[in-house]
N, C-alpha and C positions, 0 to 999 in steps of 0.2 A: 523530424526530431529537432526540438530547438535545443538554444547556448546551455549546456552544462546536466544534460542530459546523456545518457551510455545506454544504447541494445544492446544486455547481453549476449554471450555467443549462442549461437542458434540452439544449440544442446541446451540450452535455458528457456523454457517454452510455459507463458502461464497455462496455457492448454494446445494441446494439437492445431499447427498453423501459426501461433499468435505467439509471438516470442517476447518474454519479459522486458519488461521496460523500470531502468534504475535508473536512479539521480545520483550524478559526481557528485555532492554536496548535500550531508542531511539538515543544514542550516539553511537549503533552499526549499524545505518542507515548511509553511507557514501556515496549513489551514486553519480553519476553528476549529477552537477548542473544548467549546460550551455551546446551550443551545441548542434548537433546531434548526437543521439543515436538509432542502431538499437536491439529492443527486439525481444529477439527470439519467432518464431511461440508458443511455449506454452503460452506464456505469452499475446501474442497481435494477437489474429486471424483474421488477412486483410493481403492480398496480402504486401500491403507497411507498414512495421512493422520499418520504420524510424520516429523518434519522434524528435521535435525542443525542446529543452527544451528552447528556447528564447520565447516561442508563450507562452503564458498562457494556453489555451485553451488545447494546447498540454502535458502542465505537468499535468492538470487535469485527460487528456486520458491517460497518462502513467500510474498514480498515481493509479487511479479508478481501470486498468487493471491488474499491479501487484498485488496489495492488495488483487480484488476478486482471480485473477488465481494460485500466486503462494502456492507451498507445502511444502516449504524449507525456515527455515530463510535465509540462505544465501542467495535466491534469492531475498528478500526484503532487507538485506544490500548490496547486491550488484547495485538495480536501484532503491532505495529512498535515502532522503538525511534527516535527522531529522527535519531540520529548517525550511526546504519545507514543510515536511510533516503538522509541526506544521502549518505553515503558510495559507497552503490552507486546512487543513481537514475541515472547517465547509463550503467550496464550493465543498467537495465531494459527486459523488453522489454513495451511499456505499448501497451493499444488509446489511438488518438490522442485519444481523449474524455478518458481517466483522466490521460494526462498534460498535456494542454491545461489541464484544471480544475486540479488540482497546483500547476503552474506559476507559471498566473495568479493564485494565492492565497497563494503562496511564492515570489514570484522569486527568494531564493537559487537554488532549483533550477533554474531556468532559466538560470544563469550558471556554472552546472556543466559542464565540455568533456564534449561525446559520448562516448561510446565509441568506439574503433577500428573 
C-alpha cells in the first residue's frame, strides 16, 4: 500500500479474497479525462483493453473495472479522475464491498441520488 492509500476493513471485499482498496484523498484521483486510453490486462480482462474516455458508457466500463480490480492506490490515481468519479458514481454498477468502503471513506458519495 503506498502514502495516502486506506484497505478497507476486511468485510469490504471487491470480490471474494481481494479486499477493496480506497484512497484517503479524492483530490489524489488525477487520471485522464478524455481520449484513449489503454489499461493494462490486470485491470480490464478482454482481449481490447482500449477505452474512449469520450463515450460515456466507456468511462462507466473503465471506472466499474478499476475500482473492483485494482490492489494499489496508485493504481486508482493513476486511471480515475475525482470529478468523474464524483460524477458518474451513482451510475456505477459496484460489488457491494467496493461501494460500501467508497462511501464510508467519502460521504460525499454517499449523498449522491441513485441512479434511475
Amino acid at each position: 500500500m503506498g502514502a495516502g492509500s486506506t484497505r478497507a476493513a476486511r468485510r469490504y471485499q471487491s470480490r471474494p479474497g481481494r479486499t477493496a482498496v480506497v484512497v484517503d484523498d479524492l483530490g489524489a484521483l488525477r487520471g485522464p479525462t478524455a481520449g484513449e486510453v489503454d489499461l493494462p490486462h490486470r485491470l480490464l480482462w478482454r482481449p481490447d483493453r482500449s477505452v474512449d474516455l469520450d463515450q460515456p458508457w466507456q468511462v462507466r466500463l473503465m471506472y466499474e473495472a478499476v475500482l473492483t480490480e485494482s490492489v494499489r492506490a496508485e493504481e486508482l490515481c493513476a486511471w480515475l479522475d475525482a470529478g468523474t468519479l464524483v460524477g458518474i458514481w451513482s451510475e456505477l454498477y459496484l460489488p457491494r464491498g467496493v461501494r460500501r468502503a467508497w462511501e464510508e471513506r467519502h460521504p460525499v458519495l454517499r449523498r449522491l441520488p441513485a441512479a434511475a
